[in-house]
FIROLUM-539620 format. One record per atom (N, C-alpha, C): x, y, z; residue in three letters. Coordinates in steps of 0.001 Angstrom, whole numbers, padded with zeros to 6 digits, always signed. Layout:
REM FIROLUM-539620
XYZala
...
This chain:
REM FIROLUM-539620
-043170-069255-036979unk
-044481-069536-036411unk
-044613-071034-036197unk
-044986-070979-035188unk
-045180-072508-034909unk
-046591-073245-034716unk
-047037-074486-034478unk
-048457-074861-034983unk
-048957-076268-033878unk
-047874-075636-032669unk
-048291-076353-031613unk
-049649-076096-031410unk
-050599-077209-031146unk
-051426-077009-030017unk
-051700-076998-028499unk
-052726-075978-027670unk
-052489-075527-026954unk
-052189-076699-025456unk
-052544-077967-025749unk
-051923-079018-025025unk
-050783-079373-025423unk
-049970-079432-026501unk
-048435-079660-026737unk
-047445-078524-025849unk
-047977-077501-026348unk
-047455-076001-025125unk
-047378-076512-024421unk
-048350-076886-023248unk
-047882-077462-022423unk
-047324-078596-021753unk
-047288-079481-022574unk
-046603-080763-022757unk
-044675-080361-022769unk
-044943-079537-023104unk
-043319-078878-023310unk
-042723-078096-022477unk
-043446-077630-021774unk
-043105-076818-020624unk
-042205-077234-020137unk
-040760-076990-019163unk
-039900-077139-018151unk
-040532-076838-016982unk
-040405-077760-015581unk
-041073-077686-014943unk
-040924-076340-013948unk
-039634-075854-014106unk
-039456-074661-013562unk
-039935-073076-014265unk
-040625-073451-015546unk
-041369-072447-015925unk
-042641-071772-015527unk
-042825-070248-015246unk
-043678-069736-014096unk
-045405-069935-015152unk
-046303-070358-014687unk
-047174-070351-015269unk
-048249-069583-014252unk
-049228-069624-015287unk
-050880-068937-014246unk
-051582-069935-013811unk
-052019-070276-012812unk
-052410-071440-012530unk
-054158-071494-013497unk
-054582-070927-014002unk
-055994-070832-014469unk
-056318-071035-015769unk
-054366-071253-015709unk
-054620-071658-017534unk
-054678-073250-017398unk
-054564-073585-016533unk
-054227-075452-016063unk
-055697-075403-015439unk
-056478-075138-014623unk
-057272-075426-013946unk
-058852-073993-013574unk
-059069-074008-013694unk
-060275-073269-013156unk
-060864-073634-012048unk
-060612-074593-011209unk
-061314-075694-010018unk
-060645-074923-008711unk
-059709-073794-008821unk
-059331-073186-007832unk
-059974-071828-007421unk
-060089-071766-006270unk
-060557-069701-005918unk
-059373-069055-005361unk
-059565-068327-005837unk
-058190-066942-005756unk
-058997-066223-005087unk
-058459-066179-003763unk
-058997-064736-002766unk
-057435-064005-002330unk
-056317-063520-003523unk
-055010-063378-003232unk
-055155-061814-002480unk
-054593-062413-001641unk
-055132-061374-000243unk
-053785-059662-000184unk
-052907-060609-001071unk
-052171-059369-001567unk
-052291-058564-002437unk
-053551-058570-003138unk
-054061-057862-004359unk
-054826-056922-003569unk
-054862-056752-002435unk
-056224-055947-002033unk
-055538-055714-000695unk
-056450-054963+000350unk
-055311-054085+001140unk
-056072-054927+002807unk
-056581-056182+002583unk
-057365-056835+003387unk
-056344-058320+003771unk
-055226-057337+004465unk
-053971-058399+004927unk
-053198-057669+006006unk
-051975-058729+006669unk
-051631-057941+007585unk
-050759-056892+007558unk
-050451-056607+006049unk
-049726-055047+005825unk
-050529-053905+005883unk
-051944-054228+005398unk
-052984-053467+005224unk
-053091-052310+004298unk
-052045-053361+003307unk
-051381-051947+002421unk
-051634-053124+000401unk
-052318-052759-000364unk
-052133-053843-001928unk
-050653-053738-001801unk
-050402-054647-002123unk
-048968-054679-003068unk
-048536-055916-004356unk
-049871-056011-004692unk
-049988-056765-006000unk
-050571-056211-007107unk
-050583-056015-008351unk
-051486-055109-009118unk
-052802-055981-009315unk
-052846-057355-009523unk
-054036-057935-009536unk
-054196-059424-009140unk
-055759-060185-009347unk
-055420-061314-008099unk
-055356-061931-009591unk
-054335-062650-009333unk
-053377-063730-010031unk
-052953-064765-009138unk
-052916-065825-009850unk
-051593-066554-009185unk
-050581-067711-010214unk
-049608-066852-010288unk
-048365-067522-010651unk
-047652-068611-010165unk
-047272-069507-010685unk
-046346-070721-010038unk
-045118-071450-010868unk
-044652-071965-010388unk
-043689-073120-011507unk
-044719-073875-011670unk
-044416-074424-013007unk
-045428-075667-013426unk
-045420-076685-012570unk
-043918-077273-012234unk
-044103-078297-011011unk
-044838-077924-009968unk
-045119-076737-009498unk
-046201-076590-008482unk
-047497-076878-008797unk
-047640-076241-009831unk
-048950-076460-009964unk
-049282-077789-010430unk
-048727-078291-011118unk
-049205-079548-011572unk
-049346-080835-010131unk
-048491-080404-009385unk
-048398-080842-007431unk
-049939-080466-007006unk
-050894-079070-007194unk
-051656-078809-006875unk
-052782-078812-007294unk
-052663-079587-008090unk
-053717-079503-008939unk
-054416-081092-008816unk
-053014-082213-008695unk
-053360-083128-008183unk
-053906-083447-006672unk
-053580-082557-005787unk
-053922-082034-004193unk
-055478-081718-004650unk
-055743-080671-005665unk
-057310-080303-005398unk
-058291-081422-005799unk
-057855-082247-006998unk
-058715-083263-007687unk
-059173-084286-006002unk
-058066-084084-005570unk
-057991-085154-004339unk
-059490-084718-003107unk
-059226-083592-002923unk
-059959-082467-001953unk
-061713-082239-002797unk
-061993-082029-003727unk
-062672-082635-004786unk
-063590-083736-004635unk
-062592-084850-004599unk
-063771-086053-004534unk
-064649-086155-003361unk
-064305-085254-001959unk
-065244-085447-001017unk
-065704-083603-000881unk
-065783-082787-001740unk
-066729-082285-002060unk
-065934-080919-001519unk
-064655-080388-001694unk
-064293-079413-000983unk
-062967-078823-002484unk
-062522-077528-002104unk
-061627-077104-002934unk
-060966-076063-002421unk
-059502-076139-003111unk
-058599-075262-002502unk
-058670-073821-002848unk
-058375-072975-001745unk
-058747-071948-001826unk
-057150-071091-001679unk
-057000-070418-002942unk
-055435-069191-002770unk
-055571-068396-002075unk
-054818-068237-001379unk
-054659-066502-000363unk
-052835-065891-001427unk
-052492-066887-001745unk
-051076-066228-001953unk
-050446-067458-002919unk
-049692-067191-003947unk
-048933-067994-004763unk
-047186-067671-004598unk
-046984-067435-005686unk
-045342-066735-006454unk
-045189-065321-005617unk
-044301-064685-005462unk
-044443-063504-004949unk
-043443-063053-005626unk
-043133-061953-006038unk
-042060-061397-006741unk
-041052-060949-005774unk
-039297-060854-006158unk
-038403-060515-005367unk
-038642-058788-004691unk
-039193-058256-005371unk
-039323-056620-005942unk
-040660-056222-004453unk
-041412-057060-004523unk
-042719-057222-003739unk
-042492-057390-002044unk
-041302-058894-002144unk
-041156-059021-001327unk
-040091-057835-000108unk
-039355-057334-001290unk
-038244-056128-000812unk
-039629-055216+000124unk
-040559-054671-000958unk
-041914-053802-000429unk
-042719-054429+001198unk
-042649-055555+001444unk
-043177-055983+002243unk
-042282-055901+003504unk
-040830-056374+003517unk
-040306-055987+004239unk
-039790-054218+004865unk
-040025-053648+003990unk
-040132-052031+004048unk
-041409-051804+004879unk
-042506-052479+004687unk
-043590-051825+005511unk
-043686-052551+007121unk
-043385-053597+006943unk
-043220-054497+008463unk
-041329-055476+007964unk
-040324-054715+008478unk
-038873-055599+008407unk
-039065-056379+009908unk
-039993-057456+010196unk
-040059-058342+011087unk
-040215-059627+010271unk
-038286-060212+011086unk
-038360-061713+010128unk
-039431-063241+010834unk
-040427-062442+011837unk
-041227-063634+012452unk
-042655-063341+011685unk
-042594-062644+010660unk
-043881-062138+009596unk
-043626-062364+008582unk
-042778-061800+008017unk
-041822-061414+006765unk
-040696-061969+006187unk
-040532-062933+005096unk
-038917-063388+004833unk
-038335-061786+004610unk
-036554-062076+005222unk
-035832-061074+004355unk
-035679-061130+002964unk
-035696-060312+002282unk
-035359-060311+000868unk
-033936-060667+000840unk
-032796-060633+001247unk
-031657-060780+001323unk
-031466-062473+000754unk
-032227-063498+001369unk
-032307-064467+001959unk
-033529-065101+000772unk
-034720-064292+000650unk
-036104-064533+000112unk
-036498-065938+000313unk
-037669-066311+000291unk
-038503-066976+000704unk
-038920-068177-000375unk
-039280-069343-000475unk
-040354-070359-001662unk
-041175-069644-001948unk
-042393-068421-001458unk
-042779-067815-002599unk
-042329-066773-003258unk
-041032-066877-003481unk
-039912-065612-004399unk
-039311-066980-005417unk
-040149-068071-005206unk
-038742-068933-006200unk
-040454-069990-006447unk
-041318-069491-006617unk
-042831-070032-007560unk
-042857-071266-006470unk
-042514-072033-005546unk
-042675-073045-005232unk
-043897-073129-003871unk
-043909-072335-003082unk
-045268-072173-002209unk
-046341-071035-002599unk
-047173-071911-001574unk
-048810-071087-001502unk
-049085-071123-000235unk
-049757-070260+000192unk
-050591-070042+001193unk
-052171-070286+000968unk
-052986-071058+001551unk
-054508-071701+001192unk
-055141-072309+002372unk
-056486-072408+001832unk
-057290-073048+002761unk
-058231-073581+001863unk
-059345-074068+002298unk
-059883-075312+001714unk
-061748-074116+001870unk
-062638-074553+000744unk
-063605-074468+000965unk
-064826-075595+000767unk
-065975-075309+000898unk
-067204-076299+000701unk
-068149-076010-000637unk
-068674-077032-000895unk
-069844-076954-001841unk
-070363-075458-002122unk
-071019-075064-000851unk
-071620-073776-000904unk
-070349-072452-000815unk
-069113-072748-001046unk
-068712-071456-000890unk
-067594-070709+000575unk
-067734-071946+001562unk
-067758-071140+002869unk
-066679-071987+002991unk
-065579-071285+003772unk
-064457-071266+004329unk
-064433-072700+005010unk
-063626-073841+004887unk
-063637-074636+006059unk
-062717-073828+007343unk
-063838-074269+008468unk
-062597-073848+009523unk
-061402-074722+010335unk
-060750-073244+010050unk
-059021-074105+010591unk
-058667-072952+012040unk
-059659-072417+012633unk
-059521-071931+014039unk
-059412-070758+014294unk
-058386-070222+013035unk
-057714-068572+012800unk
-057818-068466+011764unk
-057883-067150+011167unk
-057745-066232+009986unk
-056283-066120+008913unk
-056089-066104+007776unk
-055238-066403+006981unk
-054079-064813+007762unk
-052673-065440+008098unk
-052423-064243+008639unk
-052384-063861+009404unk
-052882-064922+010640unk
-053003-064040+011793unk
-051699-065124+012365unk
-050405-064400+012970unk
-049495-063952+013511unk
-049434-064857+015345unk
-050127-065743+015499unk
-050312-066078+016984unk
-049743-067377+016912unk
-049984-067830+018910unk
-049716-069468+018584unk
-050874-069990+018015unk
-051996-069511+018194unk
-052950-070346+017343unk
-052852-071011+016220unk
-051738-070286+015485unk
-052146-070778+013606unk
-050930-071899+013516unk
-050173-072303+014641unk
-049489-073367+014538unk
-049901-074781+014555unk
-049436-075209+013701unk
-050077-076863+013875unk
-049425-077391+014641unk
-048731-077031+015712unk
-048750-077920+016923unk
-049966-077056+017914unk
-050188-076479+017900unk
-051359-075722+018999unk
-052678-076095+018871unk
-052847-077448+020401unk
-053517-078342+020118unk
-054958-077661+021263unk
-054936-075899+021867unk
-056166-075777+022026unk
-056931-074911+021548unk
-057906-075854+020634unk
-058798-075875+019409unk
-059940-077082+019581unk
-061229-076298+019129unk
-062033-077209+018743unk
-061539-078679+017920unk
-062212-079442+018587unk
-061647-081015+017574unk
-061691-080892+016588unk
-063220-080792+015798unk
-063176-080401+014219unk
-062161-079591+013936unk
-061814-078319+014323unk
-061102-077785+013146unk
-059384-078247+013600unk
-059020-079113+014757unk
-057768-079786+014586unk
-057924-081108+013378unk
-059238-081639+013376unk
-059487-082872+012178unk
-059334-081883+011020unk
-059464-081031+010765unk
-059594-079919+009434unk
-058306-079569+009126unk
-057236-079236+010083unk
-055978-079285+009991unk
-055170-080070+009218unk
-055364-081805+009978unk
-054691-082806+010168unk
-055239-083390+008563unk
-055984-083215+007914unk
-056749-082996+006715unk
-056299-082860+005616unk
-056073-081631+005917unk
-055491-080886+005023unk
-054035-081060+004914unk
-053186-080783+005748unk
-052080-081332+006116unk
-051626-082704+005258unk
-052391-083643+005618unk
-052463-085385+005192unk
-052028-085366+003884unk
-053432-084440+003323unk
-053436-084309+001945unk
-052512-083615+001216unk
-052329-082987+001685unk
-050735-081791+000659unk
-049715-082861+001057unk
-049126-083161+001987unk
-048349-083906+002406unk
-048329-085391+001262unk
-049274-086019+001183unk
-049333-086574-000043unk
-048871-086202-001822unk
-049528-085245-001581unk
-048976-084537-002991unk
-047703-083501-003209unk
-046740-084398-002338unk
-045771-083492-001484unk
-045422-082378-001496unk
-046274-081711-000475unk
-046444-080636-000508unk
-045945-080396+001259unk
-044721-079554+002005unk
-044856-079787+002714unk
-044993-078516+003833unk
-045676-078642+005305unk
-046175-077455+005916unk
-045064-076427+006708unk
-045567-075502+007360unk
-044628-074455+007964unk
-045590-074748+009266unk
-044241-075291+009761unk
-044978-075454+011287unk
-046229-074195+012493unk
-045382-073182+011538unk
-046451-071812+012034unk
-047250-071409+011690unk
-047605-072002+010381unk
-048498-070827+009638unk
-049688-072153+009128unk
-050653-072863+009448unk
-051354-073654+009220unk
-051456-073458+007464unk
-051954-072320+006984unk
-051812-072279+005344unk
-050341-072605+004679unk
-049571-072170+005237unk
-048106-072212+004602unk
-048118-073627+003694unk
-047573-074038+002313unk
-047297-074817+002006unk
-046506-074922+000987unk
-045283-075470+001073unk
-044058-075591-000019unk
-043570-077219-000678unk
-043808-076559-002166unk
-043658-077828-002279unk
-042098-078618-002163unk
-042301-080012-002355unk
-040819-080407-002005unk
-040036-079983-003099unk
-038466-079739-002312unk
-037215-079799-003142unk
-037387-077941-003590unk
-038827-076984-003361unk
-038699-075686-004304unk
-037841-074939-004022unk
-036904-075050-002592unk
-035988-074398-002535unk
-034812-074240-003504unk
-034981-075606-004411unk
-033652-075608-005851unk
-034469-074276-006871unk
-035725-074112-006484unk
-035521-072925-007451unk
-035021-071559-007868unk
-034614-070997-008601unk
-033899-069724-008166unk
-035248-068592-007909unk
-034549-067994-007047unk
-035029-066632-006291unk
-035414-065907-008128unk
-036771-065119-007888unk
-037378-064597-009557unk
-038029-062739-008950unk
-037622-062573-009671unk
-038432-061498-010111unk
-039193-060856-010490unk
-039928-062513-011689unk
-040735-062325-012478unk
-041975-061606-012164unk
-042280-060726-013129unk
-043248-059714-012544unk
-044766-060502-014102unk
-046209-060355-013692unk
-046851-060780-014330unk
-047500-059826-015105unk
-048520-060062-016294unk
-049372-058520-016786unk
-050337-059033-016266unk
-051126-057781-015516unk
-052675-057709-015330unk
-053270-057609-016253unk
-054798-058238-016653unk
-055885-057750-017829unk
-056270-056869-017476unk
């Protein structure tokens, strides 16, 4: 038995160890869009909304939200860690690799290092970034420059800011964000318990 306290735990952590992000922070909203059947599989394939990460991620994101924070806004999860097992399931219901990583291959969120997010306000409400988490078009590319100004400044924003906390984007997917180097992590399996 040991008589760490619950800040030494984590003081000790390896940064490639998968954590919950809520045990580090509460300043985040989880709307994990794979827990619920309100995505573009249209099918759950998570048992609950969680989100898992390597500690180096999160501790990357956590410094990103404090940032997002001081002018009055916070990051919002659609998607963390994804399990290898999950991702196999996802490709079974749509095997399109312009949607879907192959499992063969798997993806930064099969190895804890990306998220998918967007940013909200004071009151609650979505900042807008033009399109819907998910939606599949040229729209959700950050080069697809026809868009209202604001929500290209909302982009370029957001963008700035992860990019700072190097965090870096998927040219297609405006939420997409991986942090640097997570590709050294190994491909996981790790599966989480629901409460």
């Amino acid at each position: 038995m040991n008589n760490f306290s619950q800040n030494e735990k984590k003081a000790i952590l390896h940064d490639t160890t998968f954590v919950n992000i809520n045990e580090y922070s509460k300043n985040f909203v989880l709307d994990i869009k794979y827990a619920t059947d309100d995505n573009f599989l249209k099918k759950k394939v998570y048992d609950c909304n969680a989100c898992y990460l390597r500690y180096k991620t999160v501790k990357q994101l956590i410094k990103a939200n404090k940032e997002f924070a001081q002018r009055g806004y916070r990051i919002k999860l659609f998607d963390c860690y994804r399990p290898l097992s999950v991702q196999k399931k996802m490709w079974q219901i749509v095997s399109n690799p312009n949607y879907v990583a192959n499992p063969e291959r798997g993806s930064i969120h099969n190895r804890g290092g990306a998220v998918d997010l967007t940013l909200i306000d004071k009151q609650g409400n979505d900042v807008n970034m033009g399109t819907a988490f998910d939606h599949f078009g040229k729209e959700s590319s950050h080069t697809y420059t026809n868009l209202p100004q604001k929500v290209l400044e909302n982009r370029k924003w957001l963008k700035e800011i992860m990019k700072k906390h190097h965090f870096d984007s998927l040219e297609s997917e405006w939420w997409h964000y991986s942090l640097e180097g997570a590709r050294q992590f190994q491909l996981s399996n790790f599966n989480w318990q629901c409460n």
